[in-house]
C-alpha positions in Angstrom: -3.6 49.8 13.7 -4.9 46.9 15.4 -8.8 46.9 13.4 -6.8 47.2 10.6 -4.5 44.1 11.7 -7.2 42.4 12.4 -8.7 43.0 8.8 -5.6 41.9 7.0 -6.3 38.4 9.1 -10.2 38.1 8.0 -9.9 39.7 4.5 -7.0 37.0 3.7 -9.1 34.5 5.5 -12.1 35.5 2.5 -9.7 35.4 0.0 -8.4 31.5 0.2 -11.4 29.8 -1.0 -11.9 26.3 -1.2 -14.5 25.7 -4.3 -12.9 28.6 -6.3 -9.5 26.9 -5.5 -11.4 23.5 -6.0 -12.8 24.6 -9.5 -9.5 25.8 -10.9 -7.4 22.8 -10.0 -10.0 20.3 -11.5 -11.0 21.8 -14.6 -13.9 20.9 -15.3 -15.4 20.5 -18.6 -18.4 18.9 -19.1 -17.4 15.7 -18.3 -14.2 16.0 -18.2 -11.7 16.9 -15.5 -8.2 17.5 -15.0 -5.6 15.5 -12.4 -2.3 17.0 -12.7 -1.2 16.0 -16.3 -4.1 13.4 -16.6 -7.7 14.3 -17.7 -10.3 11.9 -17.2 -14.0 11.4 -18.3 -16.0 11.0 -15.5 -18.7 9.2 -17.8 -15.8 6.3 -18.2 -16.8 5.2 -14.3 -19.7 3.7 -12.9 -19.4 5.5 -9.4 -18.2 8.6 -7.9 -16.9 7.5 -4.3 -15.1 10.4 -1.7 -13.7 10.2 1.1 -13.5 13.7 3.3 -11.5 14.2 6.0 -9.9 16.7 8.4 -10.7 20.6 9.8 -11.9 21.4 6.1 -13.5 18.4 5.3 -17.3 19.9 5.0 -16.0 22.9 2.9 -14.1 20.5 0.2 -16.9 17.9 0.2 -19.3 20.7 -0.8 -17.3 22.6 -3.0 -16.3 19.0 -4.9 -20.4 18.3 -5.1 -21.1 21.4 -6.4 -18.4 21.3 -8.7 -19.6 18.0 -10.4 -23.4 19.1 -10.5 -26.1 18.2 -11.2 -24.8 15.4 -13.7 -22.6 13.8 -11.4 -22.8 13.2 -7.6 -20.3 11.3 -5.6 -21.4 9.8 -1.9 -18.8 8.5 0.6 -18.0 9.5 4.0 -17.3 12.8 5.7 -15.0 12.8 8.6 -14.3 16.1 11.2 -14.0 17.6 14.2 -17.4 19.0 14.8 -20.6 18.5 13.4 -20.5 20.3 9.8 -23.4 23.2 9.5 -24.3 21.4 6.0 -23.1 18.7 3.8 -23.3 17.3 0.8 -26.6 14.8 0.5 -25.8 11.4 0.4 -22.9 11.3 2.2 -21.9 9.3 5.7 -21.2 12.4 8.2 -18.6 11.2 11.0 -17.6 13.2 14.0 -14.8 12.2 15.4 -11.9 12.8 17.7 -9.1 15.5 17.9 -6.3 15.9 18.7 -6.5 12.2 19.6 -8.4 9.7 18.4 -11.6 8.4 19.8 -14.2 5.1 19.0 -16.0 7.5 16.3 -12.3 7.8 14.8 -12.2 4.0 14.9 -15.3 3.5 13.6 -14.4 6.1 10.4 -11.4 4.3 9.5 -12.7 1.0 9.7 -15.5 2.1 7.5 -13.7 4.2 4.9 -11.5 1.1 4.8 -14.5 -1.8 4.0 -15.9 1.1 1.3 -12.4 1.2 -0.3 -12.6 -2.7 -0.5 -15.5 -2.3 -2.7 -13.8 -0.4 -4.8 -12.4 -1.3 -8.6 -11.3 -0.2 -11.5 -14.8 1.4 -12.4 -15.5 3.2 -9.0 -13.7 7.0 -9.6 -11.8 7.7 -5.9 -11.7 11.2 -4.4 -9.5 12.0 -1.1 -10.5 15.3 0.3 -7.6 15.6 3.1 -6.8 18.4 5.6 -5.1 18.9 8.7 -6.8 17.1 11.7 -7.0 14.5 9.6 -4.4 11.8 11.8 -6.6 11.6 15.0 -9.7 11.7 13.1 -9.5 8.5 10.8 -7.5 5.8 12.7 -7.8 1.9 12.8 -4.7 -0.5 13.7 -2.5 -2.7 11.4 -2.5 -4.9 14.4 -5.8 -6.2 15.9 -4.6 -6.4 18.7 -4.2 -2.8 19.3 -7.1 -1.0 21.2 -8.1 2.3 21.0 -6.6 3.2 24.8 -3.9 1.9 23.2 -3.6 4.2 20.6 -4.5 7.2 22.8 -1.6 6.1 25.2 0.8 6.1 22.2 -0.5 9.5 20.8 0.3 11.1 24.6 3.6 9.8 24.8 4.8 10.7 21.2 3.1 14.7 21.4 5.2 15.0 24.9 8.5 13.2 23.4 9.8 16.5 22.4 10.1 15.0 18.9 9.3 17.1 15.8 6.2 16.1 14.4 8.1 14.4 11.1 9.1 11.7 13.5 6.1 11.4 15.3 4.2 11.0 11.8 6.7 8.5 11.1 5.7 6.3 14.2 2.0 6.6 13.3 2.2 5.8 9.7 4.0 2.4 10.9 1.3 1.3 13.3 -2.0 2.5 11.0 -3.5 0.9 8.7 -4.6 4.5 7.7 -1.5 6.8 7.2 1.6 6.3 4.9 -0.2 5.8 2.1 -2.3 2.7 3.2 -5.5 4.0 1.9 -4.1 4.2 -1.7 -2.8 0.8 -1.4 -6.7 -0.4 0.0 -8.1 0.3 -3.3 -5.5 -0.6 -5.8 -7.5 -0.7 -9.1 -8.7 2.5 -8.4 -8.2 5.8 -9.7 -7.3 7.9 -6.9 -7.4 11.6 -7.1 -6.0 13.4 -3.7 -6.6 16.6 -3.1 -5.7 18.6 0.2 -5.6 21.9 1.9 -2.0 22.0 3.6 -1.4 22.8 6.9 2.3 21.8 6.3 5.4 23.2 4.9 5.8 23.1 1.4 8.0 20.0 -0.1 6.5 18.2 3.6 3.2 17.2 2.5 3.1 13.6 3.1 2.8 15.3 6.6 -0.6 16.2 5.8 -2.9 13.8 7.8 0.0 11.5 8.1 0.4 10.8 3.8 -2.8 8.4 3.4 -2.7 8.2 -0.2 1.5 8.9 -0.8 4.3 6.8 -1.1 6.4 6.6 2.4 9.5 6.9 2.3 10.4 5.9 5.9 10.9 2.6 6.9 10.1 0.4 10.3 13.5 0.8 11.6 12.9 4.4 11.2 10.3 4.3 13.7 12.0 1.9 15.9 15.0 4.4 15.9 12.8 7.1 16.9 10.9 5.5 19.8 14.4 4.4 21.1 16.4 7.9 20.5 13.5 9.6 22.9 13.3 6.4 25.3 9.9 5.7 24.2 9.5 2.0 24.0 8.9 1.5 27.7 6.5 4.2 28.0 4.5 3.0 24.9 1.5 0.5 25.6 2.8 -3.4 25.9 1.0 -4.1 22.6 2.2 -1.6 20.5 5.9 -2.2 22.1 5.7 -6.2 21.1 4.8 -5.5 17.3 7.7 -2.9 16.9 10.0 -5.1 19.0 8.9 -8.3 16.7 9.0 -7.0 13.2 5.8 -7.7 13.0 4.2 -5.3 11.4 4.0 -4.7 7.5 6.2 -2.0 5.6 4.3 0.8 4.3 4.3 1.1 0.4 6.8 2.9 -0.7 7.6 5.2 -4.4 7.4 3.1 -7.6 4.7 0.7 -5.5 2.0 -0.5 -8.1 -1.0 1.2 -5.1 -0.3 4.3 -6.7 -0.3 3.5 -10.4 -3.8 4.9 -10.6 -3.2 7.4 -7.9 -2.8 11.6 -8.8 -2.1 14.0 -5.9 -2.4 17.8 -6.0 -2.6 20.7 -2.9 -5.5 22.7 -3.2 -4.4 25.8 -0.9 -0.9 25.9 0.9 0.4 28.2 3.6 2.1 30.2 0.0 -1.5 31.0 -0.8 -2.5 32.6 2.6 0.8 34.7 2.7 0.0 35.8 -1.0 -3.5 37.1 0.5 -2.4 38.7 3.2 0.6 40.5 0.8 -1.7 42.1 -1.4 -4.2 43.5 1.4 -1.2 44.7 3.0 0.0 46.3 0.2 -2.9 47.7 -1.2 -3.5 49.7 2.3 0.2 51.3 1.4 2.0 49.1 3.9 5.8 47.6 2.3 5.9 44.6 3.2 8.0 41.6 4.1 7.3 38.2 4.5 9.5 35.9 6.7 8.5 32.5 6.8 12.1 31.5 8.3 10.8 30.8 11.7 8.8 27.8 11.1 8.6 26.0 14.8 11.2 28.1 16.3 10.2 28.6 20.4 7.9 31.9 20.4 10.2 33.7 22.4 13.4 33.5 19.7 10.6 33.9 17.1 9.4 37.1 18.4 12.5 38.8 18.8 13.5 37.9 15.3 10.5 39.1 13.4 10.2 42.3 15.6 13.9 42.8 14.5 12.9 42.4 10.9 10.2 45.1 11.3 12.2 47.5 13.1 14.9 46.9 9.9 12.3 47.8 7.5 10.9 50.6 9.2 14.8 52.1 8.8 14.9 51.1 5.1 11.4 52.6 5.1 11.1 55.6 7.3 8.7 57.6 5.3 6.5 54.8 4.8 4.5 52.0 6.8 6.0 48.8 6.8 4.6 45.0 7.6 6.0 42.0 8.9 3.9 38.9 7.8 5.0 35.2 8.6 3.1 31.9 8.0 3.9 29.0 9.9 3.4 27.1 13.4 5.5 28.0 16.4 7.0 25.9 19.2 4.9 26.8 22.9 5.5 24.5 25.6 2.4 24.2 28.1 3.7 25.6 31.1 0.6 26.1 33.2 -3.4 25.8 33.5 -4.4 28.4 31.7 -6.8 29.0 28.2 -4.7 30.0 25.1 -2.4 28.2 22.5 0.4 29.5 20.5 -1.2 32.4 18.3 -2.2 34.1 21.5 1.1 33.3 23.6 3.1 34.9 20.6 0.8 38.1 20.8 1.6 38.1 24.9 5.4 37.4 24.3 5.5 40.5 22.5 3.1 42.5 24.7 6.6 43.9 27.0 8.6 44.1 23.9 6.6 46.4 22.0 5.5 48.6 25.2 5.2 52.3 24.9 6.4 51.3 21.1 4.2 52.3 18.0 4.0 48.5 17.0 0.9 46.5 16.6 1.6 42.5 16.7 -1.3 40.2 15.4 -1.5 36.0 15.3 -4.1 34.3 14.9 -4.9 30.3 13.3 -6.8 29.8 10.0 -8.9 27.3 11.2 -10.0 29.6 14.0 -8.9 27.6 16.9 -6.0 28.5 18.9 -4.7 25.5 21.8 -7.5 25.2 24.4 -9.2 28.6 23.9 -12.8 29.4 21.7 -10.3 32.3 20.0 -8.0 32.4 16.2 -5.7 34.3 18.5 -4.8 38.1 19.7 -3.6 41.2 18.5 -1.6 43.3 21.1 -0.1 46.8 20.4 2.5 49.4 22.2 -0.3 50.5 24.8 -1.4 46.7 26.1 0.8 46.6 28.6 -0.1 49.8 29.9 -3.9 48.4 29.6 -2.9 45.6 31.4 -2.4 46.4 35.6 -6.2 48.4 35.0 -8.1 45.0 34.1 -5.8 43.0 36.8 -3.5 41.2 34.6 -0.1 40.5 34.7 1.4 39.8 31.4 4.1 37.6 32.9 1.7 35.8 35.1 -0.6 35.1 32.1 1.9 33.8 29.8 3.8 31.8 32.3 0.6 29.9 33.6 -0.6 29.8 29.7 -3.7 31.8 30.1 -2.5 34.0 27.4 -6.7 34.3 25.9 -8.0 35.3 29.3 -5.5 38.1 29.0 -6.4 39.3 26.0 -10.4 38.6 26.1 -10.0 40.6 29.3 -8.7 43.6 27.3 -11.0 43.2 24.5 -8.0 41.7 21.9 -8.9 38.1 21.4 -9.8 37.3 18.0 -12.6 34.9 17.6 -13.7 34.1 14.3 -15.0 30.2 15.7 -14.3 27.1 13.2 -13.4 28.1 9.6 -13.9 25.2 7.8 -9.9 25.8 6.5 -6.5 25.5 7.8 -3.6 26.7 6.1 -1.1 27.3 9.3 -0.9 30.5 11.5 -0.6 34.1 10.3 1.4 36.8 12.2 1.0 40.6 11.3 3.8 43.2 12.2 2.8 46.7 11.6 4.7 49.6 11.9 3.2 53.3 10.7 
């Protein structure tokens, strides 16, 4: 049960692909492409300009060059985490910080900012956005802000206990990259967005912080925020002076004439990789549910819930085998040194739960990388606890000292798949025979 777990996670992993997912939203014919309900002919423009950035950056800028060749071929600049294994020629490759920004994020945004500068109503705009994308593209509204500055801020927001709506509210209002600041650096241009979501659906000016959307929060918004989680003293005393003063500039908001030109459409979305992993579930003769109401719930509550939901299936079901699947991130406080993240400490949560029990339990990250660990995440089954004493763990131990991958590697049970190139949330796998 768990090689076949572990299939449902790779074979859904296969079936979101960026260029076929690419090539279907654009439409190409000959010329011609589609932007939502506008079609434009890309003969009209004298340059192709993109602008890639996030954990599937690479896979979108290649997929968007191969979908325009060999008549047309964009340049611009290519942002991620890690240095991509190939890239489309022609292009500016930047690697760059994450989770926090760094100088190379710095020097990204201040670059993709002069290119956009350049840029007028006969230069043709593609944003190529994915999660990741907020620490790796950043550059102040106020020049007075340094980078440790910006570090110091993104350590006190991620530890505020606020939800990450709020802290993307903060950010947009200091950048001169989020919020929708990048449509309004270019606005003559046509702007087509397109992004692979790593965010709930209706929430997708979340996505890398909303570079090219309207924002519809406001500067006392963010000064609310900072003060409801006693924030301002802990932020750095430059940062603290421009919210304090009003000084900094609102970002654009709906009906703004930036995004007159501007078209915005979501590639992939956590929907597609729970459709994926639905039909390779069901096709191996498993009835399945999917449960996506646990969306940042603490693992612990999340764990009893979805197990719950399996075992109430399995009644409804008894003659068959039943599935669990749920998309979506999950609260996991960092409670000790260890190696792991969130995918893994869900498995390990579930490890005394489902002892002795004919269960297998499965989560694992899309983009491959689960907190601090080189693992997507584990899979853990009614006999892993049992395992455990034999290879010297302690479950408990592990999960309260957050080494939930060297439990699991131990045993054989970490999933490593290494970096992606996508990102579409977690996936969680409940099988019952």
């Amino acid at each position: 049960m768990k090689e076949i777990a572990e299939r449902v996670f790779r074979e859904a992993l296969a079936a979101i692909s960026i260029p076929e997912a690419m090539e279907k939203c654009l439409a190409r014919s000959g010329s011609r492409i589609r932007a939502g309900d506008a079609t434009f002919d890309l003969r009209e423009f004298r340059e192709i300009v993109s602008i890639a950035f996030g954990k599937a950056a690479p896979a979108m800028a290649l997929a968007l060059n191969e979908l325009l060749a060999p008549e047309f071929s964009p340049t611009g600049i290519l942002v991620a985490p890690s240095a991509p294994r190939s890239a489309p020629p022609g292009w500016r490759i930047v690697v760059a910080g994450h989770p926090v920004p760094n100088a190379e994020s710095f020097a990204a945004g201040r670059a993709i900012l002069d290119l956009l500068a350049r840029c007028d109503e006969r230069k043709l705009i593609f944003f190529l956005i994915s999660g990741g994308g907020s620490s790796l593209v950043e550059q102040p509204l106020d020049p007075a802000v340094t980078l440790d500055d910006f570090a110091r801020l993104h350590s006190v927001l991620v530890t505020s206990g606020a939800p990450i709506v709020e802290i993307n509210t903060v950010r947009k209002h200091v950048s001169a990259i989020k919020g929708g600041r990048l449509a309004a650096a270019a606005p003559r241009s046509v702007k087509i967005a397109l992004a692979v979501s790593d965010v709930p659906e209706g929430q997708e000016s979340s996505i890398a912080s909303g570079p090219t959307l309207p924002d519809a929060s406001t500067l006392h918004d963010a000064q609310r925020i900072i003060r409801h989680h006693g924030l301002l003293e802990k932020s750095p005393p430059s940062l603290r002076a421009a919210l304090e003063n009003n000084s900094l500039p609102e970002t654009p908001k709906p009906g703004d004439p930036a995004f007159a030109h501007a078209h915005f459409a979501v590639l992939l979305g956590p929907r597609d990789l729970l459709h994926a992993a639905h039909v390779i579930c069901e096709a191996r003769g498993f009835i399945c549910l999917c449960d996506n109401s646990v969306d940042d719930w603490p693992i612990e509550k999340a764990a009893e819930h979805l197990l719950a939901q399996l075992e109430a299936q399995k009644r409804a079901n008894p003659d068959a085998p039943v599935a669990v699947l749920s998309v979506g991130e999950l609260s996991s406080p960092v409670t000790g040194d260890g190696v792991g993240g969130r995918n893994s400490a869900f498995a390990l949560c579930c490890v005394p739960k489902i002892a002795g029990r004919n269960i297998t339990v499965l989560s694992a990250g899309t983009d491959g990388i689960d907190g601090n660990s080189p693992a997507a995440g584990a899979v853990a089954d009614g006999e892993t606890f049992a395992r455990a004493p034999a290879a010297g763990l302690d479950p408990s131990d592990c999960f309260h000292r957050s080494d939930s991958y060297n439990f699991f590697a131990a045993l054989g049970d970490a999933i490593v798949t290494g970096p992606t190139g996508n990102n579409l949330r977690d996936l969680r796998v409940l099988l019952m025979p």
